[in-house]
Every structure is written in C-alpha cells, then in structure tokens.
C-alpha positions as CSV (number, residue, x, y, z in Angstrom):
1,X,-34.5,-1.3,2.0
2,X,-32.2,-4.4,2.2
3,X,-29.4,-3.8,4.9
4,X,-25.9,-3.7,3.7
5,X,-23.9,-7.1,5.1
6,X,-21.1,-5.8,6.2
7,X,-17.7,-6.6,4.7
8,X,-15.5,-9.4,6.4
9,X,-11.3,-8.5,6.8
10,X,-9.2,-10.6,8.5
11,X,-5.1,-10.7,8.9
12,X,-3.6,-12.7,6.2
13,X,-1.6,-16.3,6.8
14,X,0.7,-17.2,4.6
15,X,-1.5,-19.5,2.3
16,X,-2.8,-16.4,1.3
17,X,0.0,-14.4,0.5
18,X,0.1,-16.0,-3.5
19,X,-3.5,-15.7,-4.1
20,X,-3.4,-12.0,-3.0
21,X,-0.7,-11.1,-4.7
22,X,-2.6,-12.1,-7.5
23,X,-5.5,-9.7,-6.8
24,X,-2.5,-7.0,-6.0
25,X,-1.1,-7.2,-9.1
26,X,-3.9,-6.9,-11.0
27,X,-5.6,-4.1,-9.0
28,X,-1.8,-2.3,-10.1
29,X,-1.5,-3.4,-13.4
30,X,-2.6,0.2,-14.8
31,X,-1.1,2.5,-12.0
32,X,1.3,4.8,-13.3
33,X,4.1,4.3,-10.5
34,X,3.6,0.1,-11.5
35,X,4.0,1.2,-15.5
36,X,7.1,3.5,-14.6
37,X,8.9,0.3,-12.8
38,X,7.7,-2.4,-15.2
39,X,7.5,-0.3,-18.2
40,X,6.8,-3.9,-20.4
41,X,2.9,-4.5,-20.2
42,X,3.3,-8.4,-21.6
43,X,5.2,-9.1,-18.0
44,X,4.1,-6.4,-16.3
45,X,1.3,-8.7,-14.5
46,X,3.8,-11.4,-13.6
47,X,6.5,-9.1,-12.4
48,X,4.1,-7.2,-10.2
49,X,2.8,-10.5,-8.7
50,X,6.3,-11.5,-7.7
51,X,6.8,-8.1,-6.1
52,X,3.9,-8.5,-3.8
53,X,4.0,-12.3,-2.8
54,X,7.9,-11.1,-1.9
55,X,6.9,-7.9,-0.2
56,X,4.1,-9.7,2.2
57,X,6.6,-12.5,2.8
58,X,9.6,-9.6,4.1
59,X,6.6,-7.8,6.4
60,X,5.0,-11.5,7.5
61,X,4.9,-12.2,11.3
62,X,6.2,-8.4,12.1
63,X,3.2,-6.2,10.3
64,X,0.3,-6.0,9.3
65,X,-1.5,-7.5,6.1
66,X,-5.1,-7.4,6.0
67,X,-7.8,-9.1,3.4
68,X,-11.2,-10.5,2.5
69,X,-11.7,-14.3,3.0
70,X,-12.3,-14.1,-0.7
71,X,-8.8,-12.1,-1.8
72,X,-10.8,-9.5,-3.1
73,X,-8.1,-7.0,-1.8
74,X,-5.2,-6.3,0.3
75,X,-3.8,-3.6,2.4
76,X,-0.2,-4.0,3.8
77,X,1.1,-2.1,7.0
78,X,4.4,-1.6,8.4
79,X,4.2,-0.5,12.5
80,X,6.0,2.5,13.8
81,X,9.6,3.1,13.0
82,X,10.0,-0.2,11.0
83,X,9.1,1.1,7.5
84,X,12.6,0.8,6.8
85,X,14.4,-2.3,5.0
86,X,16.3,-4.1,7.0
87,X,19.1,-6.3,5.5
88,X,17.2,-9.6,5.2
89,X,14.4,-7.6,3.6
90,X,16.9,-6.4,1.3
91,X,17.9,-9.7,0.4
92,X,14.5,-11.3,-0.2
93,X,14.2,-8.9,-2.8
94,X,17.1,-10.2,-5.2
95,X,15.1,-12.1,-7.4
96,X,13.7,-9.0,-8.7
97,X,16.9,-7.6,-9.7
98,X,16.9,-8.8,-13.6
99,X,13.9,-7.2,-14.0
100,X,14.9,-4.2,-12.5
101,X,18.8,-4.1,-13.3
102,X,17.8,-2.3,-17.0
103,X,16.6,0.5,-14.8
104,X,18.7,0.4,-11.9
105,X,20.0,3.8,-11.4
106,X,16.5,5.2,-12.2
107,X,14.8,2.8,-9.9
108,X,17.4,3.7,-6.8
109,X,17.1,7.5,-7.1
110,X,12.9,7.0,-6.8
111,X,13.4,5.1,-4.3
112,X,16.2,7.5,-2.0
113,X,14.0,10.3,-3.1
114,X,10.7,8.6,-1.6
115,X,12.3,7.7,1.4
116,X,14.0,11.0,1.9
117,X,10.9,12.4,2.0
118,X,9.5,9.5,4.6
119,X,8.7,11.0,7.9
120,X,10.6,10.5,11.1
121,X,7.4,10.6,13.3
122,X,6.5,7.2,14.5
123,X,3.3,6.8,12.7
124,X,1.9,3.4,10.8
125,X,2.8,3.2,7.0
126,X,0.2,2.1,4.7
127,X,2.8,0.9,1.8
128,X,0.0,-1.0,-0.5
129,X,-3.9,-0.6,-0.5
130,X,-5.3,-2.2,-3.5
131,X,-9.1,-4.0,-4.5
132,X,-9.2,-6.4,-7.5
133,X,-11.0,-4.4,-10.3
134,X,-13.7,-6.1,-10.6
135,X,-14.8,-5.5,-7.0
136,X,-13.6,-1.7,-6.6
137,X,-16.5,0.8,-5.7
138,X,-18.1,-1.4,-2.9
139,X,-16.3,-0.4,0.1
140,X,-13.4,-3.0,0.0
141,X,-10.8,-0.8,0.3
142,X,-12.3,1.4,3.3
143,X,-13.2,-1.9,5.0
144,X,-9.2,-3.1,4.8
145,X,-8.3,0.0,6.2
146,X,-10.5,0.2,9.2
147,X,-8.6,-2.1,11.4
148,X,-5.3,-0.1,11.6
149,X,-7.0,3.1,11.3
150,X,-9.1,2.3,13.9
151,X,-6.0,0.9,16.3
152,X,-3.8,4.4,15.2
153,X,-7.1,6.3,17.0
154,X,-7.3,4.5,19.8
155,X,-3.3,4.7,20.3
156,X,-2.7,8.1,19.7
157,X,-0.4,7.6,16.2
158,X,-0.7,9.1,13.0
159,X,-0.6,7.3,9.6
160,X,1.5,8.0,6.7
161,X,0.8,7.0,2.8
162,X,2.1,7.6,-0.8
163,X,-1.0,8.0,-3.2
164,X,0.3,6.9,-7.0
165,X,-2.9,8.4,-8.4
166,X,-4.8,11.9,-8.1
167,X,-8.3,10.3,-8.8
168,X,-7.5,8.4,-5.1
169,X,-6.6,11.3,-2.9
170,X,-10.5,12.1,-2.3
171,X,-10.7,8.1,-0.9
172,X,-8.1,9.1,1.4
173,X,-9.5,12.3,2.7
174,X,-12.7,11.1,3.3
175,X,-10.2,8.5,5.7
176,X,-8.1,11.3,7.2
177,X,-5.3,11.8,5.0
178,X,-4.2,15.5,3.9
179,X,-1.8,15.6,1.3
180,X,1.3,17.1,2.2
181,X,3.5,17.2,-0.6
182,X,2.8,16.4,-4.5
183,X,6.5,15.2,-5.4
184,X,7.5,13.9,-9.4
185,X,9.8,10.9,-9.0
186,X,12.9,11.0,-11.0
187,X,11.5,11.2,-14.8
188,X,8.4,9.6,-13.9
189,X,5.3,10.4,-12.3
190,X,4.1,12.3,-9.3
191,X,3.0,10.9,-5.9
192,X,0.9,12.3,-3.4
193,X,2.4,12.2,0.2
194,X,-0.4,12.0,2.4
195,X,-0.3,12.1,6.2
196,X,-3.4,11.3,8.8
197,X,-3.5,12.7,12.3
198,X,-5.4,10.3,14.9
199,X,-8.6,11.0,15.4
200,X,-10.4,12.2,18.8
201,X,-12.5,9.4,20.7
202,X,-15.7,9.8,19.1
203,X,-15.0,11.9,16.0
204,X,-16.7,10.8,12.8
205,X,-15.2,9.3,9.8
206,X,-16.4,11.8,7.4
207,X,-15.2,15.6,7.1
C-alpha cells in the first residue's frame, strides 16, 4: 500500500492573500450564509473574493492565516479576545458597503445577533475554513486546522466556530467541536455555534 504524503500548511504572506481569496470565494460560492449576503449569483464570486482578500488584510500580522503552498485552501484565525473589530478593521471594510448598503439593516442585525451570541471565554476563533472544490474530501481542511488546534491543546484554550452548513458539523466533531446552539439569522439561514474544549496531552483526535 502506497503511504499517504502528508499534506504541507504553512502561514500565509501577503502575496498570497489574492490568490487565496480566490480559492475562498469559490469554496463559498454555494454556502447558504454567502447566498443570504450576496443574494446576486452573476457577482456573487467577485463580491466574495473582495471580502476575503479584505478580511486577511484586517487580521494580517496580528492572527493567524494558514494554507497550502498550492492555495488549495485557507483557514483564518483570530487569537484570544481579539475577535472583535476594531475601528481600522471597520474601516478597511468600506469598500464593501455598495454592495451591502441594499441590505444594510438586514446585514447589521445578523451580524449583532452573531456576535451577541460570541463567547466571552478567551478561546481562538476559527472565522473562515474553506478547500477549493475541486480538492475537498482529501484532508485539506483537517490539515489547515491542525496547527492552531494543536497550539489551543498544548496551551490550555478552547476554540470557538460558526458552522454555515449541517452537512459540516460531523467534520467538526470528529475535530472537537460540540455544537452549542443552532441559531436562524435574521430571515436567513441557521448557523451552527460550535465550541471545542482543549484536549488532554495525549488524547486522540477521533471520538
């Protein structure tokens, strides 16, 4: 039997923040949450792509991005108690604002809801996980995940997610996560709020 080479992740520089926002924003282009905020599937691609490469330029030098040395998929961390926008954050995100302005109010009350919900505990927030579609299924995604998960084990913190889809919860379980609460946001669709204790020295990955 031929052994499995094992996956290579690495932190992500900046040169790669365009390229993977690529892969992002096609690994979302289907996911219900994505739909809800970019309803308009002719610029749903390029809309999502703009969110990313602005999202990993506000967490850049202060968080943690992860990917393949190919872009074949991206997970984005935020460190204890800085899940939270600050005001240049805020402002990075202004170019987005036409496309979001039609849905403004609808958009602000998912967002206070989600964060309402947000946990106080210091614990690592995985905000985006995502594998381009034509590499999903071959361990991508639990490869991008292992360095923080792995670094919230040995340092005693627990890791918090929001789950857009009910077919990914079992992925995350077989990580850690429980799911916590199953919330609707405001006329849209649900989200699973999942929450991962750290592991004991020694303890498998599986359940």
């Amino acid at each position: 039997m031929a052994t499995r080479t094992p996956l290579s992740v690495r932190r992500a520089r900046p040169e790669d923040f365009e390229p993977l926002a690529a892969t992002l924003a096609r690994a979302f282009y289907d996911d219900p949450v994505t739909a809800w905020f970019y309803p308009d599937d002719a610029r749903r691609m390029r809309h999502a792509r703009r969110f990313f490469a602005i999202r990993m330029r506000q967490i850049a030098g202060q968080d943690e991005i992860y990917t393949t040395p190919e872009h074949s998929g991206g997970a984005l961390w935020t460190l204890p108690d800085r899940w939270r926008e600050d005001l240049r954050q805020a402002l990075m995100l202004l170019p987005m604002l036409p496309v979001l302005l039609p849905r403004i109010v609808r958009s602000a009350r998912a967002v206070r809801e989600i964060e309402r919900r947000h946990p106080a505990e210091p614990h690592f927030y995985l905000s985006v996980l995502g594998t381009d579609p034509d590499q999903q299924g071959g361990g991508i995604a639990s490869a991008l995940l292992a360095p923080v998960l792995e670094r919230c084990d040995s340092d005693g913190l627990p890791a918090y997610l929001e789950s857009s889809r009910e077919s990914n919860v079992g992925f995350y379980a077989r990580h850690g996560f429980e799911v916590t609460e199953r919330m609707e946001l405001p006329d849209g669709p649900p989200l699973w709020l999942m929450w991962r204790d750290p592991r004991p020295a020694g303890r498998p990955a599986g359940r």
